[in-house]
C-alpha positions as CSV (number, residue, x, y, z in Angstrom):
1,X,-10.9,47.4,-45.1
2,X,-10.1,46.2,-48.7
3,X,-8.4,42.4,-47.9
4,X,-8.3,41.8,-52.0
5,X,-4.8,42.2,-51.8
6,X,-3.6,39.5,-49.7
7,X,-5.4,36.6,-51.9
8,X,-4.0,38.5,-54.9
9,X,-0.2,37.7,-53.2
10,X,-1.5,34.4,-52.3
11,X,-1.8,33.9,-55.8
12,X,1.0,34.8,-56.7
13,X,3.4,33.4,-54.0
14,X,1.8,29.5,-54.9
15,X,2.6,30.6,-58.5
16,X,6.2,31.7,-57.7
17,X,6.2,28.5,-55.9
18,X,5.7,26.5,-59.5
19,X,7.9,28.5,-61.4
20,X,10.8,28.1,-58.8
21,X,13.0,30.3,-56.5
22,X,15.4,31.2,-59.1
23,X,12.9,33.4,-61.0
24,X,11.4,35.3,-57.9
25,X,13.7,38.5,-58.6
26,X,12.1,38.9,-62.0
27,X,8.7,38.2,-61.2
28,X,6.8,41.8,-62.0
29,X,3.6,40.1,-61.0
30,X,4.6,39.1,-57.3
31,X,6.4,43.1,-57.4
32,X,2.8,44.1,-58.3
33,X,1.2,42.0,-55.8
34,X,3.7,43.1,-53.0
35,X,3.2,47.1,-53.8
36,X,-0.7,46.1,-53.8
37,X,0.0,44.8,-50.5
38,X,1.4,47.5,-48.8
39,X,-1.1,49.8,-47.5
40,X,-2.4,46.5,-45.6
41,X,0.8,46.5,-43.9
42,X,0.1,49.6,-42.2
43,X,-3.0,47.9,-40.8
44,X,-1.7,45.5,-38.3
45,X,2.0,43.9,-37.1
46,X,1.3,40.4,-38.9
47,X,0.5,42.3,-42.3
48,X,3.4,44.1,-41.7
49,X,5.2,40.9,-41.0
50,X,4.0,39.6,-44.6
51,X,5.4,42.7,-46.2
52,X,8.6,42.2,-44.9
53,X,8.6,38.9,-45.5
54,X,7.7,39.5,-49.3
55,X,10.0,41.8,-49.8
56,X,13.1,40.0,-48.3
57,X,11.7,37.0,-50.9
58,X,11.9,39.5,-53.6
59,X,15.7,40.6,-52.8
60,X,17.2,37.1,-51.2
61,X,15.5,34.4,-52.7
62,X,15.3,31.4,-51.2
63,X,12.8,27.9,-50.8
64,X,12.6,28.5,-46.7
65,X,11.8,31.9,-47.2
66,X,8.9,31.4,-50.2
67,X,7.8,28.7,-47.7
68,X,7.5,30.7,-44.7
69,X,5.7,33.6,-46.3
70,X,2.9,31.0,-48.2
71,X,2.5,29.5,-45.0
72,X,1.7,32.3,-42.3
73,X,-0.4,34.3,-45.7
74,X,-2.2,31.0,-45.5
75,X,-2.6,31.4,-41.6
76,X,-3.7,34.5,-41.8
77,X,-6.0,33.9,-44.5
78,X,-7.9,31.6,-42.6
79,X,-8.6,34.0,-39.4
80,X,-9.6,36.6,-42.0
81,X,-13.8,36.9,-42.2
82,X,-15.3,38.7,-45.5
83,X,-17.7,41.4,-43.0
84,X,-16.1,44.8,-43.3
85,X,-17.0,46.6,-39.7
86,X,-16.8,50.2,-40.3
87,X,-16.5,51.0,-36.6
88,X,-13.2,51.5,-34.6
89,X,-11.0,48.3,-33.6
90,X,-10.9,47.4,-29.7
91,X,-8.4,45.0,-28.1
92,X,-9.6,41.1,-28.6
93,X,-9.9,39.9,-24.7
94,X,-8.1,36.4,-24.1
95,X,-7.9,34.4,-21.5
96,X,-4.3,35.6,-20.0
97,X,-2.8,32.5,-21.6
98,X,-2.2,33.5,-25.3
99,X,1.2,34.4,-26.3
100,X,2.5,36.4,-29.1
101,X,2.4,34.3,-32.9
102,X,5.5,33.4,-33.8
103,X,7.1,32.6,-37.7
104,X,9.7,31.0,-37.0
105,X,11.7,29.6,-40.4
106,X,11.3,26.3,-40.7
107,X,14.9,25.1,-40.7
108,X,14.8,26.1,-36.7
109,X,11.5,24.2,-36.0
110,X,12.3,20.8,-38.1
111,X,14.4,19.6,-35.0
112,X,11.3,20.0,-32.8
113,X,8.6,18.6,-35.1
114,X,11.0,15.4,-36.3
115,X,11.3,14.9,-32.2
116,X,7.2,15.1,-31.8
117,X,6.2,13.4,-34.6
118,X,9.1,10.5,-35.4
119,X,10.1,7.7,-33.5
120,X,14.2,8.0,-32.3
121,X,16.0,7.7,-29.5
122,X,17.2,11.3,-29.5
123,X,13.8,12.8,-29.7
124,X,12.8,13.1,-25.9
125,X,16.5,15.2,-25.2
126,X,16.1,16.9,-28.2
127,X,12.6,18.5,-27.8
128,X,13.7,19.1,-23.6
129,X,16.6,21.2,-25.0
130,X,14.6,23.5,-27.3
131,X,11.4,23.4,-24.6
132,X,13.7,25.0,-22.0
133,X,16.3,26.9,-24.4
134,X,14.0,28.4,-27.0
135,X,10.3,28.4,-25.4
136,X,9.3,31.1,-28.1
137,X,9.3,28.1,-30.7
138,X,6.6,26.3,-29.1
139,X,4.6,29.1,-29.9
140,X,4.5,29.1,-33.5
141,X,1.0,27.8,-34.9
142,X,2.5,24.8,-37.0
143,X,4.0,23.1,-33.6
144,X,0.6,23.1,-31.6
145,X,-1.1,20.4,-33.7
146,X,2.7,18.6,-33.4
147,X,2.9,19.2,-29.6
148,X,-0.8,17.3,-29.6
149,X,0.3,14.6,-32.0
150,X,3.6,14.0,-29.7
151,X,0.8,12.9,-26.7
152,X,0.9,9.9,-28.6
153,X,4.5,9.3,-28.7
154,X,5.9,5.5,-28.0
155,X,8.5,6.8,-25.8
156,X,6.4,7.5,-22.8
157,X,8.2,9.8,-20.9
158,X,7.7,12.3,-24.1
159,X,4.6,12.0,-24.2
160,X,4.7,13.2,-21.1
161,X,6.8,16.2,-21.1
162,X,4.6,16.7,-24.1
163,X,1.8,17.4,-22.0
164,X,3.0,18.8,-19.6
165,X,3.7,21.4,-22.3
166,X,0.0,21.4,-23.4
167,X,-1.1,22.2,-20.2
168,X,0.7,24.9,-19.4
169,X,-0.6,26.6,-22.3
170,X,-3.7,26.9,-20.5
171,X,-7.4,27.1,-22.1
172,X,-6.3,28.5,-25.7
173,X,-5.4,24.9,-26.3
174,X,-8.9,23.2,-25.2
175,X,-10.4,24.0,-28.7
176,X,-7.9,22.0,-30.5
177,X,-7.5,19.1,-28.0
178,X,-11.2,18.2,-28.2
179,X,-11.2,18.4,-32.0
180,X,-8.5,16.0,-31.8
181,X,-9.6,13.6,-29.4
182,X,-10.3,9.9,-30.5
183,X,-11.3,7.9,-28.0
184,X,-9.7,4.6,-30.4
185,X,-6.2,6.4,-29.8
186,X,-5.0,5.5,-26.4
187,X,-2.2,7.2,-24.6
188,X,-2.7,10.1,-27.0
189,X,-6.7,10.1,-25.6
190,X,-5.6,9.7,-22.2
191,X,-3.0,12.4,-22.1
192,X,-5.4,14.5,-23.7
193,X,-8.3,14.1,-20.7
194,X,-5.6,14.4,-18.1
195,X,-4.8,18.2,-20.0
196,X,-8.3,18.6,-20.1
197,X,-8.5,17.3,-16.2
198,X,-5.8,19.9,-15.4
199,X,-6.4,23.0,-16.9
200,X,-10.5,23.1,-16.9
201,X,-11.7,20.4,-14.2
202,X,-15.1,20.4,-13.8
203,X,-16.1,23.1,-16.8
204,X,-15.6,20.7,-18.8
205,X,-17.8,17.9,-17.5
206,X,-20.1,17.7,-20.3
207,X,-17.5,16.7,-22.8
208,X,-16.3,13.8,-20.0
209,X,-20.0,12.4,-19.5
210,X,-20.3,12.8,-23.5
211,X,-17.2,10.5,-24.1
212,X,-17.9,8.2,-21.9
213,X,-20.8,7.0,-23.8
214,X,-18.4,5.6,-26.8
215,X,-15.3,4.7,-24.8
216,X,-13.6,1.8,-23.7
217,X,-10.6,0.3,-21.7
218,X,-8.2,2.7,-20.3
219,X,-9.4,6.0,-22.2
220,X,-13.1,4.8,-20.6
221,X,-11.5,4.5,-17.3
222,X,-9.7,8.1,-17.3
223,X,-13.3,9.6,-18.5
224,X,-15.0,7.7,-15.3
225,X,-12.2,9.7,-13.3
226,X,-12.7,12.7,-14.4
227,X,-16.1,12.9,-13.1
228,X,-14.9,13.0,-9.8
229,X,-14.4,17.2,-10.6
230,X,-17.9,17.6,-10.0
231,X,-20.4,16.6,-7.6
232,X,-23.5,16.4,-9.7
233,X,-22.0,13.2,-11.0
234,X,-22.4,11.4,-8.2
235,X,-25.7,9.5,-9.3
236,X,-23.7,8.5,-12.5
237,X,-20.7,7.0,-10.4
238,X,-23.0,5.2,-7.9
239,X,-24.3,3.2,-11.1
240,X,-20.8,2.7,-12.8
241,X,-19.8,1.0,-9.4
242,X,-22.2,-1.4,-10.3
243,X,-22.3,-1.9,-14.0
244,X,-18.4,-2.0,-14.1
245,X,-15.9,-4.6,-13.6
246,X,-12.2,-4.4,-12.7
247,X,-10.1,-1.3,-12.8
248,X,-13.3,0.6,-14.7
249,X,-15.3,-0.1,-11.3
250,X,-12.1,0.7,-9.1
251,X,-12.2,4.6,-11.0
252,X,-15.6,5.0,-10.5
253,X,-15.0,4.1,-6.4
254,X,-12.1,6.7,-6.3
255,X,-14.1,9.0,-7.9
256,X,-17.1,8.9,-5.4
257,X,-14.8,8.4,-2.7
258,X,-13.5,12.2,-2.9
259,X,-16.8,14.0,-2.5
260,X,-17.0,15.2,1.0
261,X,-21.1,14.8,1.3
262,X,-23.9,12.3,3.4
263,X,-24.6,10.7,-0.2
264,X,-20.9,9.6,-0.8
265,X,-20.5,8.6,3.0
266,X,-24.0,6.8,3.0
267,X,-22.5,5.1,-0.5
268,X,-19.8,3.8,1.5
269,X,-20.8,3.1,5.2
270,X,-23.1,0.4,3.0
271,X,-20.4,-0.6,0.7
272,X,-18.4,-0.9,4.3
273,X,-20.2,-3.9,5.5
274,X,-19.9,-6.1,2.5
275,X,-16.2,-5.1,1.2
276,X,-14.0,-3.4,4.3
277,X,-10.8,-4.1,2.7
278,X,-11.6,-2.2,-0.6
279,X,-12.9,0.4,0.7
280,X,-9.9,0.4,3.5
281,X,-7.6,0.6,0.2
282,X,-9.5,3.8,-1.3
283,X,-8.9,5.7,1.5
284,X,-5.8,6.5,0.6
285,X,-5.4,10.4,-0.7
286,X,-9.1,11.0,0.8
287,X,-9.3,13.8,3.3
288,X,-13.0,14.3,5.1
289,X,-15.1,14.2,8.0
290,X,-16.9,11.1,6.9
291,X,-13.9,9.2,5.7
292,X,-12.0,9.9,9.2
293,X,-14.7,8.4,11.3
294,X,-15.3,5.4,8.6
295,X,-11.4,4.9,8.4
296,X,-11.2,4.8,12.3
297,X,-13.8,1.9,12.5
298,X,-12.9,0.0,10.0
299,X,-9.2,0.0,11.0
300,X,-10.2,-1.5,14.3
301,X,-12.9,-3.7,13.0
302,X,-10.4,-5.4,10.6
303,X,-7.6,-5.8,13.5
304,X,-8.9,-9.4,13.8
305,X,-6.1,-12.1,13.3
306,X,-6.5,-15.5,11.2
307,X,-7.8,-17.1,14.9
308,X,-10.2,-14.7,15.9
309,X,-8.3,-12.8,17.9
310,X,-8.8,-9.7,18.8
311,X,-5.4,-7.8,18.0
312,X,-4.0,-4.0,18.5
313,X,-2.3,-1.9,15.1
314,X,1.1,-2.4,16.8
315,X,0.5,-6.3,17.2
316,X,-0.6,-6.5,13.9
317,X,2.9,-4.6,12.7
318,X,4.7,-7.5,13.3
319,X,3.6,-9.6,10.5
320,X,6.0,-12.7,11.6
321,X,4.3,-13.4,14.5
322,X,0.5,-11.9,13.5
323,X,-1.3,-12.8,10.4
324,X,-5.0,-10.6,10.0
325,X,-8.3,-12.3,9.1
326,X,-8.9,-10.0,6.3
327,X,-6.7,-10.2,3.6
328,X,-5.1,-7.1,3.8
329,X,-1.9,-5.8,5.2
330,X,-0.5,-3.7,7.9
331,X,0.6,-1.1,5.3
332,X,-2.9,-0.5,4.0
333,X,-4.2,0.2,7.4
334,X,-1.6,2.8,7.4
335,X,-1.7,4.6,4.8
336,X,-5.3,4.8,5.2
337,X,-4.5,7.0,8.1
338,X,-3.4,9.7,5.4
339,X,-5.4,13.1,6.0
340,X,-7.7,11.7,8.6
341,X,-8.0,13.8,11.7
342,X,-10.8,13.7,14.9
343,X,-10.7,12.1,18.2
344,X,-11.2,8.4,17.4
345,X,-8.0,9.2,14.4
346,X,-6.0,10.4,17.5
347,X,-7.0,7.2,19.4
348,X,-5.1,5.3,17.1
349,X,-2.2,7.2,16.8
350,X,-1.7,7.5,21.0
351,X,-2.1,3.6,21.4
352,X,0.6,2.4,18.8
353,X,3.3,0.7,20.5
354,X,6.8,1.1,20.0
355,X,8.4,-1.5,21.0
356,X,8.1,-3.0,18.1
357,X,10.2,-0.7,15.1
358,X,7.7,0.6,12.8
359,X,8.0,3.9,11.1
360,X,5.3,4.8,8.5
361,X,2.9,6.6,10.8
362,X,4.9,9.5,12.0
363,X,4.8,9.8,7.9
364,X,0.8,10.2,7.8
365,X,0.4,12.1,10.6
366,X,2.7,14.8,9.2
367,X,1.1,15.1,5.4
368,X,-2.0,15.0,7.6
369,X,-1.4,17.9,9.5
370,X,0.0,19.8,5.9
371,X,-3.1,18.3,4.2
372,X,-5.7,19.6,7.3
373,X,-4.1,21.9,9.1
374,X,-5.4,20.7,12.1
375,X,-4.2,22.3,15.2
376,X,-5.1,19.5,17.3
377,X,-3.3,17.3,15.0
378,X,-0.3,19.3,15.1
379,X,-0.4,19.2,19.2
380,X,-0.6,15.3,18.7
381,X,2.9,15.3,16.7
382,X,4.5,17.5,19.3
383,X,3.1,15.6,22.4
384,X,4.1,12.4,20.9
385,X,7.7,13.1,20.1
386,X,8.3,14.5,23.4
387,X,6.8,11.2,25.1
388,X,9.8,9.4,26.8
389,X,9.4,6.1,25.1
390,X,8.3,7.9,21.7
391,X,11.3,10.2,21.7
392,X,12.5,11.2,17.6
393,X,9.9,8.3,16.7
394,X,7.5,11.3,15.5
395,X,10.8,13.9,13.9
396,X,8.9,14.0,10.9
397,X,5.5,15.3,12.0
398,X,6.7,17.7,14.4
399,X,8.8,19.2,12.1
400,X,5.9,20.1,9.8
401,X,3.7,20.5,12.7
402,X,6.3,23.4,14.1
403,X,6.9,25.0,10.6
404,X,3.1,25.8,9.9
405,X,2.3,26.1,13.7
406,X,1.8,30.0,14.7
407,X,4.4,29.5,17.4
408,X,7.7,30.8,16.9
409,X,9.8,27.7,16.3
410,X,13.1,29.5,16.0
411,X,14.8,28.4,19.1
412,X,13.0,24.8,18.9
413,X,14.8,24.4,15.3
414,X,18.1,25.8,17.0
415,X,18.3,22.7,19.6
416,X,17.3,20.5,16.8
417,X,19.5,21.4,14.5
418,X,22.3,20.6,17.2
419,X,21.4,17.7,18.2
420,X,21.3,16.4,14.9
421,X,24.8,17.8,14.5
422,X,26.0,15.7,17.7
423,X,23.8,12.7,16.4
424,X,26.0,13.4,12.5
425,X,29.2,13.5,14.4
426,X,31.4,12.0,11.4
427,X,28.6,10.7,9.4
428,X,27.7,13.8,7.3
429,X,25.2,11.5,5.8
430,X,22.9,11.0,8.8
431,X,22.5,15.0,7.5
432,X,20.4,13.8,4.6
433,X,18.7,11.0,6.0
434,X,17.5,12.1,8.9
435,X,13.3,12.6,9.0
436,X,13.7,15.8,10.4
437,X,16.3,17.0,7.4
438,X,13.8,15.3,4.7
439,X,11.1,17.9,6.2
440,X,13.6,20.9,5.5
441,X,14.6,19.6,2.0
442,X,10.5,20.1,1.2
443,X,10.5,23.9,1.8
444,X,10.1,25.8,-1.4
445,X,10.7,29.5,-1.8
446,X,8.1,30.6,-3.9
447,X,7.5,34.3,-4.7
448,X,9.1,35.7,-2.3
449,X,7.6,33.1,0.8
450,X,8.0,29.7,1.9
451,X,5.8,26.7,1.9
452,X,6.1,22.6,2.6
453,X,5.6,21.2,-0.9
454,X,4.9,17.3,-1.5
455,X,3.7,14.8,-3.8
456,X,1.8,11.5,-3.5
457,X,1.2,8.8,-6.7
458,X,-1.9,8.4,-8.0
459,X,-2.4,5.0,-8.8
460,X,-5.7,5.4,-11.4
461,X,-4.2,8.7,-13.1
462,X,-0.5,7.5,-12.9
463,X,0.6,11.2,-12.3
464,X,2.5,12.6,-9.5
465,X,0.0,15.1,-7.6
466,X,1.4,17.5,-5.7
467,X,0.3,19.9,-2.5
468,X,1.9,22.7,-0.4
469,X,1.2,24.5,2.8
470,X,1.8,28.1,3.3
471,X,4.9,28.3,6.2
472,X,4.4,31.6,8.5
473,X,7.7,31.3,10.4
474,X,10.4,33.6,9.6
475,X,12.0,31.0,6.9
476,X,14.8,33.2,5.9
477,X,16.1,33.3,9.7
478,X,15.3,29.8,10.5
479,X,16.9,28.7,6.8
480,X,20.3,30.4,7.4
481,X,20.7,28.8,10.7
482,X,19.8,25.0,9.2
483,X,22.0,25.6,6.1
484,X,24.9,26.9,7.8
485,X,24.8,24.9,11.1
486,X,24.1,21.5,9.3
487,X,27.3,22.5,7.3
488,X,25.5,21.9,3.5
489,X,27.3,25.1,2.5
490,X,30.7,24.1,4.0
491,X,29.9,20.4,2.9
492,X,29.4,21.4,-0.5
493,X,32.8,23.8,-0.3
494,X,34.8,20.9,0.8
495,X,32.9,18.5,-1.8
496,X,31.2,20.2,-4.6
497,X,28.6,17.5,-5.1
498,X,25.1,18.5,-7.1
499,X,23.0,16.6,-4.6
500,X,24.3,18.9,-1.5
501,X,23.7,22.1,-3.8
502,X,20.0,20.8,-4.7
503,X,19.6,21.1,-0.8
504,X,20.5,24.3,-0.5
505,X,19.0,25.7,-3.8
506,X,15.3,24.4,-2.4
507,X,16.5,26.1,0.8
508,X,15.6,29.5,-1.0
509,X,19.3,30.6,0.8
510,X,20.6,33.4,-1.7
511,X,24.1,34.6,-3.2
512,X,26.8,32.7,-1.8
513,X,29.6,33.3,-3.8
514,X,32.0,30.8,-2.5
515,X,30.0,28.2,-4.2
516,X,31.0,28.5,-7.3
517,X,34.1,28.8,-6.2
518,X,34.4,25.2,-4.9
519,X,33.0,23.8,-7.9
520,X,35.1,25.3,-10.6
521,X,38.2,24.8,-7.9
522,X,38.3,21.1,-8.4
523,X,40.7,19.6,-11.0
524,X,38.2,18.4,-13.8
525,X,36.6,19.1,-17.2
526,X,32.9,20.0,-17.2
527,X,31.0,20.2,-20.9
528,X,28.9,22.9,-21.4
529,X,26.0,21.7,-20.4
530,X,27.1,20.7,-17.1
531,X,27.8,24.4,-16.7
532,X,25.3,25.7,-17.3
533,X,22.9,23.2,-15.1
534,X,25.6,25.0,-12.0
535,X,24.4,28.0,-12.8
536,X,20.8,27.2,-13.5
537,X,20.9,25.8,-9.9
538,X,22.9,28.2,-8.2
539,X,21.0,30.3,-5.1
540,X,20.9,33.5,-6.2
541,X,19.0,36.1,-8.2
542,X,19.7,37.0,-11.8
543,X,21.7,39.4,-11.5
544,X,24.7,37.6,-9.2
545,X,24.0,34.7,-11.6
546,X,24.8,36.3,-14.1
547,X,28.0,38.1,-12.5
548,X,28.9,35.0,-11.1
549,X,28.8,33.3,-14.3
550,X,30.5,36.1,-16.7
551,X,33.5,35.9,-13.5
552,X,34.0,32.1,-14.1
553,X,34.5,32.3,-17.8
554,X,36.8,35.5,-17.0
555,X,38.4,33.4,-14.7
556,X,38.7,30.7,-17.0
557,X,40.2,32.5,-20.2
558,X,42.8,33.8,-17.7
559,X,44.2,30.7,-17.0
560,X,43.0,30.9,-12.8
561,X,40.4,27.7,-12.9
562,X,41.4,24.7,-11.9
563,X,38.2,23.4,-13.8
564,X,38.6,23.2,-17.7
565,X,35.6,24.6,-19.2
566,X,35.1,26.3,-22.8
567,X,34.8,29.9,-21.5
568,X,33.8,30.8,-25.2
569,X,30.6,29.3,-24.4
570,X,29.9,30.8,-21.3
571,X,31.0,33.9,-22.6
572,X,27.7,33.9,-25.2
573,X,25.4,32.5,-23.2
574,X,26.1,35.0,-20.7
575,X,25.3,37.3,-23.3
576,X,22.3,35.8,-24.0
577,X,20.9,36.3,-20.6
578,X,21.1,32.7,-20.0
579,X,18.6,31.5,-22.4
């Protein structure tokens, strides 16, 4: 294939760019080049795109359009190779994450790239608003390279969003991250490993290990964490725990902590005797054999008070009257307890007291049994919220432990849910707050089943990491009966409030029309956008959404809401499917 004539436009569009817009319509050359073009543009959709493109210059002149057209002819030009392959053309494969090039003018992508690249206070709303109302944009080949420069914006939480972005665009945006990667530029380098981290884990361990050797401070210490993807890099950790100091040596200890293997548990059964309360702390988040039994040991080994004494974990909760040898804290020893599971684990658990008020472990043992799914730990839950003196101490781990139990749990949630009702008895709030509720506000719906979704912070990454467990019970039966009996439907009828509609949008319920009713029945004036986040978290499918939505404004234009809204609006984006 003959690609002469698509340099011989380039040529002439950068000339036309010199001479000015005003004399496009008479410039015979740029007609010449254009005709020249044309059997290209029967070659492939973006040549075609460049024809049109051309040709709309040559009739409507105009500085955004000359612009656009130079700039995707000089895209094009440099995927274009000078090898003519005589043989047939087969489909390029990807890796499932490319999406289709967009050219969009440049008058709708200055917004974005002024909110990536500047410094403003209306940058982080602005670039949320046209991430979530015009995704195509992001894909245009000019706001890549901005989306990467935005990982370094001062406003953190864009920075963020930025890349979460970045990630979702999967491995097509690896390539380009790398090539951009300084490891001088901090929070940009950072965000970048943490993409990196996300999308490709331990494929991309070589670049990690090759980083390190040049890096320093906190881009050094997210490199160190990233080994912890792979296991072959647990010589290299062992000697960063000893040739690093502070929080560098504390990443290379989380690291080696999570590989579930006799050289990480020999590591630390040694580190053990010299340092229990660090290595008591970096239990947290860890979920293995070894670090059950070592957690179990050193829990009691460090229940020693600032006599001598020999003291038990419930002793040691009250911290008025008991002060520990070690200087550590009742709360460390807790939380250590986090996705542990085994006999000795157990122990623990059975011989807390209760007499004195302390709530925390009913907490671990529940994300234990999500993290494990331990059946013995989810007989522990049950057996120690049915104890007399234990009773509703343990709400929040027998809740998990019934919803991802095999059992049938239907007529267990039944009683529940009335008891909580008699227990809420003019105090709709005890409906939110209670530990049994805050399992039930965790279930997600997700294509087309249910799961127990949480999150824990992790302190060296500074991201929120999150984890789900599959739920077998009939969700849809056993959601209806918790929505409607704890009254979140008629609560929300009676007082339209978005928290109470959060609760039952997570619920996965579906297609209650008397919902919108209630919020467009009260007597106020909602702006747009507070319309359309209703809608956006109204229970339903797409369809009654949309019905429900196109009703309202109907409603609305009639003169029969309460609510003042500007039914115009709704009307178009209605029309626009909601985008």
């Amino acid at each position: 294939m003959d690609i002469t004539p698509i340099y011989d436009l380039k040529s002439r569009l950068r000339a036309a760019a010199v001479a000015g817009t005003s004399l496009l319509s008479e410039d015979f050359r740029l007609k010449k080049a254009a005709e020249g073009f044309e059997p290209l543009a029967k070659s492939s959709p973006v040549f075609a795109k460049i024809s049109e493109m051309t040709g709309k210059l040559l009739s409507e002149p105009s500085p955004e359009g000359l612009i656009d057209t130079i700039t995707l002819v000089d895209a094009v030009i440099t995927t274009l190779g000078t090898t003519d392959v005589p043989e047939k053309l087969e489909p390029i494969e990807t890796t499932g994450n490319s999406a289709a090039v967009v050219n969009a003018p440049y008058s709708l992508l200055s917004p974005l790239f002024d909110a990536l690249t500047t410094s403003g206070s209306g940058n982080y709303n602005t670039f949320l608003d046209i991430r979530d109302n015009h995704p195509e944009l992001l894909n245009d080949y000019r706001v890549k390279p901005a989306l990467i420069k935005g990982l370094s914006a001062s406003y953190a939480e864009l920075a963020e969003e930025a890349a979460k972005t970045l990630s979702g665009m999967g491995k097509d945006m690896i390539p380009l991250l790398k090539k951009d990667f300084d490891p001088d530029s901090k929070r940009k380098s950072v965000n970048i490993i943490s993409i990196i981290e996300d999308v490709c884990g331990a494929e991309e361990n070589d670049f990690y290990l090759e980083q390190l050797e040049n890096a320093e401070k906190d881009v050094r210490q997210a490199l160190i964490y990233a080994l912890r993807h792979d296991e072959a890099n647990i010589d290299r950790l062992i000697e960063l725990t000893k040739t690093e100091k502070g929080k560098l040596k504390t990443a290379a200890l989380a690291a080696l902590v999570s590989f579930d293997c006799e050289k990480a548990a020999a590591f630390f059964e040694e580190y053990a005797k010299k340092k229990p309360v660090e290595v008591i702390k970096l239990m947290h988040n860890v979920s293995s054999r070894w670090s059950s039994e070592l957690t179990a040991r050193l829990i009691d080994e460090l229940l020693v008070d600032d006599k001598g004494s020999k003291v038990t974990l419930s002793q040691a909760a009250d911290e008025k009257k008991v002060k520990l040898k070690a200087k550590t804290d009742i709360y460390e020893l807790h939380r250590a307890l986090w996705g542990k599971w085994g006999a000795d684990i157990e122990k623990i658990y059975r011989e807390f007291d209760y007499n004195i008020p302390y709530e925390p472990l009913s907490t671990w043992l529940g994300y234990s049994i999500m993290l494990t799914r331990d059946e013995s730990l989810m007989a522990l839950a049950i057996e120690l919220n049915n104890k007399s003196k234990l009773r509703g101490h343990y709400d929040f781990a027998e809740t998990i432990a019934r919803l991802l139990g095999t059992e049938d749990c239907t007529a267990w949630l039944k009683r529940k849910t009335h008891e909580l009702n008699q227990k809420s008895a003019g105090d709709p709030h005890k409906l939110y707050t209670s530990d049994f509720a805050g399992v039930m506000e965790k279930v997600r719906h997700i294509n087309g089943g249910y799961e127990l979704r949480i999150s824990y912070h992790d302190e060296i990454s500074g991201k929120e990491i999150y984890f789900s467990a599959p739920i077998n019970q009939p969700m849809k039966e056993l959601l209806d009966i918790y929505i409607y009996e704890n009254h979140y439907v008629r609560e929300f009828i009676k007082n339209p409030d978005m928290t109470v509609l959060s609760v039952i949008f997570k619920s996965g319920i579906q297609n209650v029309r008397e919902l919108s009713d209630a919020f467009f029945g009260q007597n106020e004036t909602f702006a747009p956008f507070a319309v359309r986040s209703f809608f956006g978290m109204l229970p339903g499918d797409r369809a009654f959404k949309l019905n429900e939505a196109r009703r309202i404004a109907e409603l609305s234009r009639g003169g029969k809401l309460k609510a003042k809204i500007d039914a115009d609006d709704l009307f178009s984006w209605v029309e626009t499917g909601m985008k």
